[in-house]
C-alpha positions, -999 to +999 in steps of 0.1 A: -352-798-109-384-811-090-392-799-056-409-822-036-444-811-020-432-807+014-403-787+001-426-760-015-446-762+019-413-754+038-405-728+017-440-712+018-435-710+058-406-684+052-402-650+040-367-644+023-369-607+030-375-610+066-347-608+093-358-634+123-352-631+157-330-663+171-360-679+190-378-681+161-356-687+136-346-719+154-383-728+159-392-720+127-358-744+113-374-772+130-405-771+119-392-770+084-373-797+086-375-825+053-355-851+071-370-886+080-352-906+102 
């Protein structure tokens, strides 16, 4: 399957390997986000 180009930006922003703290994480889910609504 396809992935979209913001997609493959969102998952360029985060490292698999890396344990976040809970701040972050959150911050770091939001800014990911693909939704538009």
């Amino acid at each position: 399957m396809k992935r979209s180009k913001n997609l493959r930006a969102a998952d360029a922003k985060v490292d698999r390997e890396r344990n976040y703290a809970p701040l972050e994480a959150v911050r770091l889910a939001k800014e990911t986000s693909t939704t538009k609504f």
